[in-house]
C-alpha positions as CSV (number, residue, x, y, z in Angstrom):
1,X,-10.4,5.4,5.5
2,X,-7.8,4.1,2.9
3,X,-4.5,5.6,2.1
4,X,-3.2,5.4,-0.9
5,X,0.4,5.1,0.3
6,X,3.7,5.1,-2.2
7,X,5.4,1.7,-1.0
8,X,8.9,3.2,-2.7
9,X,8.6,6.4,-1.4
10,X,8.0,5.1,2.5
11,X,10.8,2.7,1.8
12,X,13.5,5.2,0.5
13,X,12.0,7.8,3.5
14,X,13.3,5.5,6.3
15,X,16.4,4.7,4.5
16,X,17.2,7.9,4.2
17,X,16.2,8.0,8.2
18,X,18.7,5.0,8.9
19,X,21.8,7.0,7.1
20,X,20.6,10.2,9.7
21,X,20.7,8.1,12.5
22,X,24.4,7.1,10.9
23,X,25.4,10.4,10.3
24,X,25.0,11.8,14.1
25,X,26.7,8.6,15.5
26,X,29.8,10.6,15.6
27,X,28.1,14.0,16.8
28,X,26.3,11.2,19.7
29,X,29.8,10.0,20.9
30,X,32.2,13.0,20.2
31,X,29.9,16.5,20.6
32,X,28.7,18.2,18.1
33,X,32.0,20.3,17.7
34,X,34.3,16.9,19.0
35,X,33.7,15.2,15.8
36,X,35.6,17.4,13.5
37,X,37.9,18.1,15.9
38,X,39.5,14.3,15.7
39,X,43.5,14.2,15.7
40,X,46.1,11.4,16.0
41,X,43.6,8.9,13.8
42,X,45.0,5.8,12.1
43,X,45.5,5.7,8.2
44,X,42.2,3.3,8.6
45,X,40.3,5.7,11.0
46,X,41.1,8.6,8.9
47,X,39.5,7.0,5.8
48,X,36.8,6.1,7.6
49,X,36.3,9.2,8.9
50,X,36.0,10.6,5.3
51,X,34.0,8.2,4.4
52,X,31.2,8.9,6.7
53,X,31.8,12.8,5.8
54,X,31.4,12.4,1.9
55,X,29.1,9.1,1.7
56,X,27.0,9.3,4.4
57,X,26.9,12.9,5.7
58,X,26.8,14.3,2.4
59,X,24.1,11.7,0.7
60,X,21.4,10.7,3.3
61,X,19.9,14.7,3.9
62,X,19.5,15.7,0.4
63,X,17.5,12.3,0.3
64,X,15.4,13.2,2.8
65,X,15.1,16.4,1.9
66,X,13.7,15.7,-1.7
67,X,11.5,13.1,-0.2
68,X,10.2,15.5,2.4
69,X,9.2,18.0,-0.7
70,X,8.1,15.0,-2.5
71,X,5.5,14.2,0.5
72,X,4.5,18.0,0.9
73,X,3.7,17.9,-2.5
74,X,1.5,15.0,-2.5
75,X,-0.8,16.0,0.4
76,X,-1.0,19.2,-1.1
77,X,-2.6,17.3,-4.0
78,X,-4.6,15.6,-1.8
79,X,-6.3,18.4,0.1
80,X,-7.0,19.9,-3.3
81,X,-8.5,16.6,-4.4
82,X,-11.1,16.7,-1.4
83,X,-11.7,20.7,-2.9
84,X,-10.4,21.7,1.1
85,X,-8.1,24.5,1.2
86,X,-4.6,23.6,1.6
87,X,-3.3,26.6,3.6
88,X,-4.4,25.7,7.0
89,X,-3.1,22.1,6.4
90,X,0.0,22.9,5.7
91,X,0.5,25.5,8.4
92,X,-1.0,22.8,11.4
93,X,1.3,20.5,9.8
94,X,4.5,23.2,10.0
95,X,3.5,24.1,13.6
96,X,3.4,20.7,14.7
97,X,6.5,19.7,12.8
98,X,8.3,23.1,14.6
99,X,7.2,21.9,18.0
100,X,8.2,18.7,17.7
101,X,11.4,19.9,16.2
């Protein structure tokens, strides 16, 4: 079986996977509530800190979220290539994706 795999795509997908990972760091070491809640921080610390808020937190989902359409869309197209209907696919895939979620 071959799989026509998008070598950008998969690349960009766990890029966007390493700026996640980035992104909770602070939720990881502070709580999920902790993280905004950080007083007494250097001028350095502080810029930091809104660094990771605007560049990070605010880039890396919407990536992952377009390339998590993007993928949806193209095993769509493949289902409807091999004339199977796409429904059941698509729910198995959101169950699974729910229970490992």
């Amino acid at each position: 079986m071959t799989t026509n795999r998008v070598t950008f795509i998969d690349t960009m997908r766990g890029f966007s996977l390493f700026g996640i990972l980035m992104a909770n760091l602070l939720i990881f070491q502070f709580g999920m509530y902790g993280k905004d809640e950080l007083q007494h921080l250097s001028t350095i610390d502080n810029g930091a800190l809104y660094f990771v808020k605007i560049f990070i937190e605010g880039s890396f989902m919407p990536i992952f979220t377009i390339l998590f359409g993007f993928s949806l869309i193209k095993m769509i197209e493949s289902i409807r290539k091999r004339k199977n209907k796409c429904r059941w696919s698509i729910l198995r895939r959101a169950t699974g994706l729910l229970a490992f979620g």
